[in-house]
C-alpha positions as a Markdown table, in Angstrom:
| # | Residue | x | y | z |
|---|---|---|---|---|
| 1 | Unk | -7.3 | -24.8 | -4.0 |
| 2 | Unk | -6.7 | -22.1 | -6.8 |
| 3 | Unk | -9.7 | -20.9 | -9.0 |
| 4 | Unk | -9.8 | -18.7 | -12.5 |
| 5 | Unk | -11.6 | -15.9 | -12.8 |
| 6 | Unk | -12.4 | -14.9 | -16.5 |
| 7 | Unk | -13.6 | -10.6 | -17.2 |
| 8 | Unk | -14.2 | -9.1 | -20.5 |
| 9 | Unk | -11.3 | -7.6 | -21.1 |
| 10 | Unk | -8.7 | -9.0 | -19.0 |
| 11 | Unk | -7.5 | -12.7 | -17.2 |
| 12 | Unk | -6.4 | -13.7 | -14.2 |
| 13 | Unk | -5.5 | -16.1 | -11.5 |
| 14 | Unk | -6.6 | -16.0 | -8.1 |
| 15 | Unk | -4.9 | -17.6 | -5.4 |
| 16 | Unk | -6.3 | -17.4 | -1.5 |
| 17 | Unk | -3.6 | -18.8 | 0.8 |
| 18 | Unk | -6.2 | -19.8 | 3.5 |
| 19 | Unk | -7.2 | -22.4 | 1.0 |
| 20 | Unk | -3.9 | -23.4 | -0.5 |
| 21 | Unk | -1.4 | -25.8 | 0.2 |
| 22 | Unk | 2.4 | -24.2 | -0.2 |
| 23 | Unk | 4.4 | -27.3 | 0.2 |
| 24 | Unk | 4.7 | -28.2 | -3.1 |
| 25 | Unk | 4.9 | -26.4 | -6.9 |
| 26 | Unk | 4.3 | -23.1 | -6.9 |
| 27 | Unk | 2.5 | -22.6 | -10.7 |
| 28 | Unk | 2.2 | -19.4 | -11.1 |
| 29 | Unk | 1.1 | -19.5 | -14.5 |
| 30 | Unk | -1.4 | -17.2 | -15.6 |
| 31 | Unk | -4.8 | -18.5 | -17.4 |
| 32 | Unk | -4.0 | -18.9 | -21.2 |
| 33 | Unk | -7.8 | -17.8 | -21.6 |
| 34 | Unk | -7.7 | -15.7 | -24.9 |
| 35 | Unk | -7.9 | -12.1 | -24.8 |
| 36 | Unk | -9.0 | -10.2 | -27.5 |
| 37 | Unk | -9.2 | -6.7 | -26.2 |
| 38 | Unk | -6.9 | -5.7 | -22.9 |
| 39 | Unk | -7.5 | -2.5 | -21.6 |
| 40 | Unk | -4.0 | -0.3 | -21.2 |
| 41 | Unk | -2.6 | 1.2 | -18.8 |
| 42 | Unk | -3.4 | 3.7 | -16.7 |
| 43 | Unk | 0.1 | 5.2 | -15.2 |
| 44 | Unk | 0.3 | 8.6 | -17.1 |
| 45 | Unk | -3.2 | 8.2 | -18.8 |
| 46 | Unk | -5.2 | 11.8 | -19.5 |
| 47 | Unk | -7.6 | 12.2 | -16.8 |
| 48 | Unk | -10.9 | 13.0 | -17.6 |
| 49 | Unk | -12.5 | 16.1 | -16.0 |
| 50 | Unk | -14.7 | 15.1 | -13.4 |
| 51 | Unk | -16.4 | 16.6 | -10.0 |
| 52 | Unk | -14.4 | 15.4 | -7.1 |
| 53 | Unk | -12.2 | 17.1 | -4.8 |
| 54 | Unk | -8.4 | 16.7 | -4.8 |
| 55 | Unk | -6.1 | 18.9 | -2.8 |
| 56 | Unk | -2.5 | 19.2 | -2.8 |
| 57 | Unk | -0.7 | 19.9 | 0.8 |
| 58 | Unk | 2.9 | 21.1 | 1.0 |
| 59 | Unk | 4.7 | 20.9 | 4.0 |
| 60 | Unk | 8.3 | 22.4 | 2.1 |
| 61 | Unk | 9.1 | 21.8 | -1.4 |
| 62 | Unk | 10.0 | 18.2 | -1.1 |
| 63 | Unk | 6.8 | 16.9 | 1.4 |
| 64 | Unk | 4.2 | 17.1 | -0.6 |
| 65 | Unk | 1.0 | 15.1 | -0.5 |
| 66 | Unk | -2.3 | 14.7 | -2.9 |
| 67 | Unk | -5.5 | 13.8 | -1.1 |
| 68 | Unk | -8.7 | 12.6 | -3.0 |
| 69 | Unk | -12.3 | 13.2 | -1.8 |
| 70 | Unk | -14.9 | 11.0 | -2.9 |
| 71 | Unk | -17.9 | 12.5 | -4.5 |
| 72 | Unk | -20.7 | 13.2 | -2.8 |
| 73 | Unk | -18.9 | 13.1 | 0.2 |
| 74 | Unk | -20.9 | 12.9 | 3.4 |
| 75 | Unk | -19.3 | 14.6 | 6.6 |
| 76 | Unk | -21.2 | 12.2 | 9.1 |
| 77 | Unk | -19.9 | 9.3 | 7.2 |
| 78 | Unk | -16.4 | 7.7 | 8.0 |
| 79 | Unk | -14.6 | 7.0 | 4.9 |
| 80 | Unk | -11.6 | 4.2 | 4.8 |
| 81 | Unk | -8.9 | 5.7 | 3.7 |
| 82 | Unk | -5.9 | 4.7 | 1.2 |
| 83 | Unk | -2.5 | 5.9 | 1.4 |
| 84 | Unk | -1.2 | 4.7 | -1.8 |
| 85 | Unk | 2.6 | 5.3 | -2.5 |
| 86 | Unk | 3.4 | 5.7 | -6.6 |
| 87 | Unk | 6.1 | 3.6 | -8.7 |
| 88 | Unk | 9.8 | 4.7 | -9.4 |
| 89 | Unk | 9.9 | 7.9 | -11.4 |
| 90 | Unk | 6.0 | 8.4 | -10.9 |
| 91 | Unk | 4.6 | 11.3 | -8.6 |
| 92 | Unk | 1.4 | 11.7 | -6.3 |
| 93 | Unk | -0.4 | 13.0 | -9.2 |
| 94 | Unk | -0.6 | 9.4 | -10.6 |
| 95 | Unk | -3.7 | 9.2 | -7.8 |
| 96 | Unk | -5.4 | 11.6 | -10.2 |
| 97 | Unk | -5.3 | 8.4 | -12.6 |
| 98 | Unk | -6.3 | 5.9 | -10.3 |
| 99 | Unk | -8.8 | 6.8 | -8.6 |
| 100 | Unk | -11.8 | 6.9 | -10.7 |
| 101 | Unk | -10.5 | 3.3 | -11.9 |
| 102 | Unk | -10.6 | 2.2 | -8.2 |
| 103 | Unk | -13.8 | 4.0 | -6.8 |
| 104 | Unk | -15.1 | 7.5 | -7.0 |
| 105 | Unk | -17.4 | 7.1 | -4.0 |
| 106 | Unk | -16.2 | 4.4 | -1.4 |
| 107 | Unk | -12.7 | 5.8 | -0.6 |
| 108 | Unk | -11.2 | 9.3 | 0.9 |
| 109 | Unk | -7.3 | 8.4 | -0.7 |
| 110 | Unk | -3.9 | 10.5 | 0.1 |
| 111 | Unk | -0.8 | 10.0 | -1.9 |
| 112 | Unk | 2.9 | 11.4 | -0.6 |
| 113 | Unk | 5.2 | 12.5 | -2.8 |
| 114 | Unk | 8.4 | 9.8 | -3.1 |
| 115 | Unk | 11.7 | 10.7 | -2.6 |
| 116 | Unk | 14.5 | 11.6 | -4.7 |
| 117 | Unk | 16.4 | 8.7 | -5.4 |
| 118 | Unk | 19.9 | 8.8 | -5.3 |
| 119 | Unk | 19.4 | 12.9 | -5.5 |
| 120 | Unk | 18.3 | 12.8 | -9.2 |
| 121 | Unk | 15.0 | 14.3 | -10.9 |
| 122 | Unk | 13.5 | 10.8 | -10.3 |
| 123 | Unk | 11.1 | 10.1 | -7.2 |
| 124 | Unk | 9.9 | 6.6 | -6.0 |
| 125 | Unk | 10.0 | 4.7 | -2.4 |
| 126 | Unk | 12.7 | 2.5 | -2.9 |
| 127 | Unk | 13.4 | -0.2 | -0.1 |
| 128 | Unk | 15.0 | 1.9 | 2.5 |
| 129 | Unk | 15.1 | -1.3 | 4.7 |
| 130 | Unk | 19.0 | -2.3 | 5.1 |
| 131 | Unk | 20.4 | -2.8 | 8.2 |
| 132 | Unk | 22.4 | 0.2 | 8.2 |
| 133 | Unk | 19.8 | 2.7 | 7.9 |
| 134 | Unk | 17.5 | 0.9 | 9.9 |
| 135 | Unk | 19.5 | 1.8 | 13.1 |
| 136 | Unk | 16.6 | 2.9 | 15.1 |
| 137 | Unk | 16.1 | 3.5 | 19.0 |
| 138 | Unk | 15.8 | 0.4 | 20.9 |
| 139 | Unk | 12.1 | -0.6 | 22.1 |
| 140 | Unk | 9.1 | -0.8 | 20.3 |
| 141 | Unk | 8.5 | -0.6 | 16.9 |
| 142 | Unk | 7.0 | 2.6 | 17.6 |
| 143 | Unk | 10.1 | 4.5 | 18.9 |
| 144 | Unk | 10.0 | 5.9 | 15.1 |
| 145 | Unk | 7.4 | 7.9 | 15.2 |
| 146 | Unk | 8.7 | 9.8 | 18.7 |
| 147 | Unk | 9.7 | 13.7 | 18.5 |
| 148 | Unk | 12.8 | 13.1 | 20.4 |
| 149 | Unk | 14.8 | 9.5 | 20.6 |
| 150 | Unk | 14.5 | 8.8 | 23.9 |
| 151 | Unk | 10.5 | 10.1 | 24.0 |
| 152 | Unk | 9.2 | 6.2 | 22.8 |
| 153 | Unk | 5.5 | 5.2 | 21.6 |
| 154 | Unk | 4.6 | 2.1 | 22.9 |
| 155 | Unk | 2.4 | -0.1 | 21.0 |
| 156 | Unk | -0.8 | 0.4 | 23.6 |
| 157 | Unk | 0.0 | 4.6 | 22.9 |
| 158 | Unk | -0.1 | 4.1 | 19.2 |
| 159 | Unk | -3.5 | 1.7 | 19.1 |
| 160 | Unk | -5.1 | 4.5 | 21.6 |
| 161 | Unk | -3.8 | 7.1 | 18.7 |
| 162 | Unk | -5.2 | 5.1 | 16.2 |
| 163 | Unk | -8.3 | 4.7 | 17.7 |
| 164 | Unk | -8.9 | 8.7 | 18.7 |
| 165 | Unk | -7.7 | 9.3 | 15.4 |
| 166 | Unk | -4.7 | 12.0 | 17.1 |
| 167 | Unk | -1.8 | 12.9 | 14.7 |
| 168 | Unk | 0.9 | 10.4 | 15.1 |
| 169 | Unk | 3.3 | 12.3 | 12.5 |
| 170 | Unk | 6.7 | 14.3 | 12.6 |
| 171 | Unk | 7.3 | 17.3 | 11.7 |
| 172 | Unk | 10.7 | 16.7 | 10.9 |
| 173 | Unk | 12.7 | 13.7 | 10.6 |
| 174 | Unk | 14.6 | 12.4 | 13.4 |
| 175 | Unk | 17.2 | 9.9 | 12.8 |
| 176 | Unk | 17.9 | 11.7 | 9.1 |
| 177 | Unk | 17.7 | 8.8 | 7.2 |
| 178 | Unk | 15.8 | 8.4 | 3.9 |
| 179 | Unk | 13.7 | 5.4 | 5.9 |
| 180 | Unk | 12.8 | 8.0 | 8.6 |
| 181 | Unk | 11.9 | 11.1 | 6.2 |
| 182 | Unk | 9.6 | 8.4 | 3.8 |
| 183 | Unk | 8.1 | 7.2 | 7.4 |
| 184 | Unk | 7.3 | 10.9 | 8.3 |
| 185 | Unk | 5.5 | 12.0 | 4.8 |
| 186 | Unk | 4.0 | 9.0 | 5.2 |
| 187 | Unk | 2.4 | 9.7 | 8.9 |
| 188 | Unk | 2.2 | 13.4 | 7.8 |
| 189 | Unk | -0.2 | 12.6 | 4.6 |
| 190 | Unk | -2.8 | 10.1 | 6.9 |
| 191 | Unk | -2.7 | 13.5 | 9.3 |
| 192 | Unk | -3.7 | 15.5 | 6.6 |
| 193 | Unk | -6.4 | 13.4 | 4.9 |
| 194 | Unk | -7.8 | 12.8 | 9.0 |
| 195 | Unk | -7.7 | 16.7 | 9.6 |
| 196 | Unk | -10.0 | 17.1 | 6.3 |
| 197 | Unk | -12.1 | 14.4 | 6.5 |
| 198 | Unk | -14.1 | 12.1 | 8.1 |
| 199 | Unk | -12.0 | 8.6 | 8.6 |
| 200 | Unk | -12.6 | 5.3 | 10.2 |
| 201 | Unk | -9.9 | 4.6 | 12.2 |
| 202 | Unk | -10.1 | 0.7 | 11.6 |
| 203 | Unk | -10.7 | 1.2 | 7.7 |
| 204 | Unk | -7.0 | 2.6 | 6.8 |
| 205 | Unk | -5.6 | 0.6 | 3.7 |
| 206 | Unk | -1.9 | 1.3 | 2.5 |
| 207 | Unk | -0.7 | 0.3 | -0.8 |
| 208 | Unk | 1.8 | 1.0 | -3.8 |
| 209 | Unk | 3.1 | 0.1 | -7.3 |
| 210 | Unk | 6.3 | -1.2 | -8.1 |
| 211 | Unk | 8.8 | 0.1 | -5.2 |
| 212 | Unk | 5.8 | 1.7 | -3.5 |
| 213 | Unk | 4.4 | -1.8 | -3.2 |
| 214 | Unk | 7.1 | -3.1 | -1.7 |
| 215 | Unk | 7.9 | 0.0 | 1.4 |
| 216 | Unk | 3.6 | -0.1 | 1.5 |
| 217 | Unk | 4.6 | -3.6 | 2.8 |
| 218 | Unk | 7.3 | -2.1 | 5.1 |
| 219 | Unk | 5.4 | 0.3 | 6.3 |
| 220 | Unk | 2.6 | -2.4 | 6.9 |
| 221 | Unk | 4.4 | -4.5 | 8.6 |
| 222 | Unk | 6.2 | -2.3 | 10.9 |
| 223 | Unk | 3.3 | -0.5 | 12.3 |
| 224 | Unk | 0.5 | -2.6 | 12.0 |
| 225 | Unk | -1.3 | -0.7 | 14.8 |
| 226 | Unk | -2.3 | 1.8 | 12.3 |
| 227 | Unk | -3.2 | 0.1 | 9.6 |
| 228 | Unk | -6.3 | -2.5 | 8.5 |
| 229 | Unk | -4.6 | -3.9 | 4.9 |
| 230 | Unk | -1.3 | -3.8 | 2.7 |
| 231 | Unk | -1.5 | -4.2 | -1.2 |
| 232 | Unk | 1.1 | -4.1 | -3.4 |
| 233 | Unk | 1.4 | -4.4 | -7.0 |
| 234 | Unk | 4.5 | -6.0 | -8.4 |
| 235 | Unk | 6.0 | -4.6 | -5.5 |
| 236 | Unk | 7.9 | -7.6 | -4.2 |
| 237 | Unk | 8.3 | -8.3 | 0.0 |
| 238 | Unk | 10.9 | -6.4 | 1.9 |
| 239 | Unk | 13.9 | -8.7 | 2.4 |
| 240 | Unk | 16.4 | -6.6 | 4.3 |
| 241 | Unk | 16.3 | -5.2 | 7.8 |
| 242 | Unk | 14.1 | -7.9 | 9.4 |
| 243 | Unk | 10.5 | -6.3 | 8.1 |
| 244 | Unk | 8.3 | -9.3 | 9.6 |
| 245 | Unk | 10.2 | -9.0 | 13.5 |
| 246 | Unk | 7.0 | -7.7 | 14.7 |
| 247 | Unk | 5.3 | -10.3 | 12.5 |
| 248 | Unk | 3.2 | -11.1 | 15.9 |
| 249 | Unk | 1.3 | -8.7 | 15.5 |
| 250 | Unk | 1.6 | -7.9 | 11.8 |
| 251 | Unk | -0.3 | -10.6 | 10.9 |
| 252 | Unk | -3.3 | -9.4 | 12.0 |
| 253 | Unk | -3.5 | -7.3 | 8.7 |
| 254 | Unk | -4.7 | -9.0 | 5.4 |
| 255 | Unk | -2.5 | -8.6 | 2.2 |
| 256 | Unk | -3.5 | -8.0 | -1.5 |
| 257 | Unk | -0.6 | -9.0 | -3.6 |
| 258 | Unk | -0.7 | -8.6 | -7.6 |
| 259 | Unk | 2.1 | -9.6 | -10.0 |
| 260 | Unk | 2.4 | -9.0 | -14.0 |
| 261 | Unk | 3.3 | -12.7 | -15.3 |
| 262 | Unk | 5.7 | -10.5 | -18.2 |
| 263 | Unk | 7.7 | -8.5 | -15.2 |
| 264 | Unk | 11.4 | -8.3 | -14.2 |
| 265 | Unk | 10.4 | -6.6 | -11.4 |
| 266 | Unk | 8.6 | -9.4 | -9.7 |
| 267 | Unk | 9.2 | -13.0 | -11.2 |
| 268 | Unk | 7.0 | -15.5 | -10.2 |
| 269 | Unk | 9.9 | -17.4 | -8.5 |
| 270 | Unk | 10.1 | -14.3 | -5.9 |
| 271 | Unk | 6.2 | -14.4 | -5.8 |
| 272 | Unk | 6.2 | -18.0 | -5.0 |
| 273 | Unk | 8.7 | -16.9 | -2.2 |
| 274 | Unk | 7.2 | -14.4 | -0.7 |
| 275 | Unk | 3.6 | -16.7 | -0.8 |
| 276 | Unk | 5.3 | -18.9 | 1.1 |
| 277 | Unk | 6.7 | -17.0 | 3.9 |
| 278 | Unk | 3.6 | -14.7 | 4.2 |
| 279 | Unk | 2.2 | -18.4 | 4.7 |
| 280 | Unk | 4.4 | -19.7 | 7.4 |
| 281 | Unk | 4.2 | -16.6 | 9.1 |
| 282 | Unk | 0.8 | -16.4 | 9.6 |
| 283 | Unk | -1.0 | -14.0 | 7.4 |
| 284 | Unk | -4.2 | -13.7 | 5.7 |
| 285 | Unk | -3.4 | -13.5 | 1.5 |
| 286 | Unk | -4.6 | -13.1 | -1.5 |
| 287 | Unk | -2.6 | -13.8 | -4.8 |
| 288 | Unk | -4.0 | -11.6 | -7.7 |
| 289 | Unk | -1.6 | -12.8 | -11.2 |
| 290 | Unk | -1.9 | -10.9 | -14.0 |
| 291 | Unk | -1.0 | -11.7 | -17.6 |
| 292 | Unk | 0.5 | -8.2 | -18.5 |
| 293 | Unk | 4.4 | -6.4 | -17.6 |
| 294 | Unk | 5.3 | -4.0 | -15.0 |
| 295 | Unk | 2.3 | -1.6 | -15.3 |
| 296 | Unk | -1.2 | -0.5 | -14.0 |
| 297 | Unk | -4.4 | -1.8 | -15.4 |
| 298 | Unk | -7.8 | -0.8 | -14.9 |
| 299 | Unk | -8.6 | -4.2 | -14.6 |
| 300 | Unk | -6.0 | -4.0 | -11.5 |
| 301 | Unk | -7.6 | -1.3 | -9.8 |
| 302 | Unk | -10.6 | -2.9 | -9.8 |
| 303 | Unk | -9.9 | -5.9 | -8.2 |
| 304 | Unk | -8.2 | -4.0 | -5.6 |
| 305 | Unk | -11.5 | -2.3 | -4.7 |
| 306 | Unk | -13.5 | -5.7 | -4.2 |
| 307 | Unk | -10.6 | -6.4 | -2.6 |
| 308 | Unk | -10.8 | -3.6 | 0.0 |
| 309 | Unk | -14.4 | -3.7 | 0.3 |
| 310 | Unk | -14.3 | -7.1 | 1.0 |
| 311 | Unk | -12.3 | -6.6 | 4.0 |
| 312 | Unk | -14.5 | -4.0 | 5.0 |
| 313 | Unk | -17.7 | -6.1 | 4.5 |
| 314 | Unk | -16.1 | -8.8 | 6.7 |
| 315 | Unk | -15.1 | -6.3 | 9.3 |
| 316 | Unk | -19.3 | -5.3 | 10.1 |
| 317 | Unk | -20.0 | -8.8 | 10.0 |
């Protein structure tokens, strides 16, 4: 079953895969509904001065992080947090944007800084998932987060870490590969948002735009010990380097997808695609379509904080 829901402003098509049958069409056609005012994006929009607290932390001049602070922030209160990884040739700043579209109050959030792609001026997280870079330690998925290759994590190592809330980052990369050093700012910006504030260690939501969408997924996937939820928008699923081989355990995480019906990026073919294997595999989804291109919208940002508190609200039940 698939149901519409209709905003001022904005349509869109919902689509929860614990109701819906994947074994036939996939229509991924959004509601014609007619819209007569749609809000615009809010990638590289002027932010507005407001009282909350947003701190930048450099490690060198390439690791960089920006962490977001709700307002009104209460110490004896633990806050989910939301790593959320920026499009291609965006930077961390673009949390400054979303964040008082998502929620000003409900969220401690920590955005790295991508890398360089292809050693240009441009920054992003591009799928650093091919076989070839992925040559990692034998073991568990873990081993990539050890100081040394032979020192491994196992998986009952990482949930305890998770669950005391101690760091689980590097401090340098080990294997040298771009998948290890965007694995390490990763780990390094959830240490940093956990050394500042107050977190719940079962409330930790990673997510992304465009090619951040898509390693959020990786990331996700790969170390589901440490995280609650995965979101990505038009960020299609990792392909290469077998990113569901711990899908066992993965699918204990629920997934937020939203795709732009007007987008190259993520054509609804691919989105039928991925729906489908997410399906057979196990996992909990929701399908968020949008009638708009490759771009943020308020309207987007919202739906991604019912979204989260949902998950959250299910969690104290």
């Amino acid at each position: 079953m698939a149901f519409y829901e209709v905003c001022p402003g904005h349509c869109r098509k919902t689509i929860h895969l614990t109701d819906v049958s994947l074994s036939g069409t996939c229509d991924m056609q959004p509601h014609s509904h007619s819209v007569s005012r749609v809000p615009q994006s809010v990638v590289g929009k002027q932010v507005q001065p407001r009282i909350f607290d947003a701190s930048i932390f450099t490690r060198d001049g390439e690791d960089a992080s920006l962490c977001f602070g709700p307002l009104h922030y209460e110490p004896n209160y633990r806050y989910p947090l939301l790593i959320w990884l920026h499009g291609l040739g965006e930077s961390e700043q673009t949390l400054l944007s979303i964040m008082p579209e998502i929620s000003l109050r409900n969220y401690v959030a920590i955005a790295p800084r991508g890398l360089r792609v292809d050693g240009g001026s441009l920054r992003g997280w591009c799928d650093y998932g091919t076989p070839n870079i992925l040559s990692r330690p034998q073991g568990s998925v873990s081993n990539r987060l050890s100081s040394k290759p032979t020192d491994a994590i196992d998986v009952k190592t990482s949930q305890k870490m998770k669950e005391t809330g101690e760091p689980i980052a590097l401090n340098r990369c080990v294997l040298c590969s771009p998948f290890h050093e965007a694995e390490r700012r990763i780990f390094n910006a959830i240490d940093e948002a956990k050394r500042k504030y107050h977190i719940a260690q079962n409330r930790v939501f990673i997510g992304g735009f465009d090619c951040g969408g898509t390693f959020a997924m990786r990331m996700a996937m790969g170390h589901p010990e440490f995280f609650t939820g995965v979101l990505s928008i038009n960020g299609p699923m990792p392909r290469s380097g077998s990113p569901l081989q711990n899908w066992s355990h993965a699918r204990q995480l629920t997934v937020f997808l939203g795709a732009g019906a007007n987008t190259s990026q993520y054509p609804a073919p691919r989105v039928c695609d991925d729906l489908k294997l997410l399906h057979t595999a196990g996992f909990d989804v929701t399908l968020r379509h949008y009638p708009w291109g490759n771009e943020l919208r308020p309207a987007m940002l919202h739906d991604i904080n019912q979204w989260i508190m949902e998950q959250i609200n299910q969690t104290q039940q």
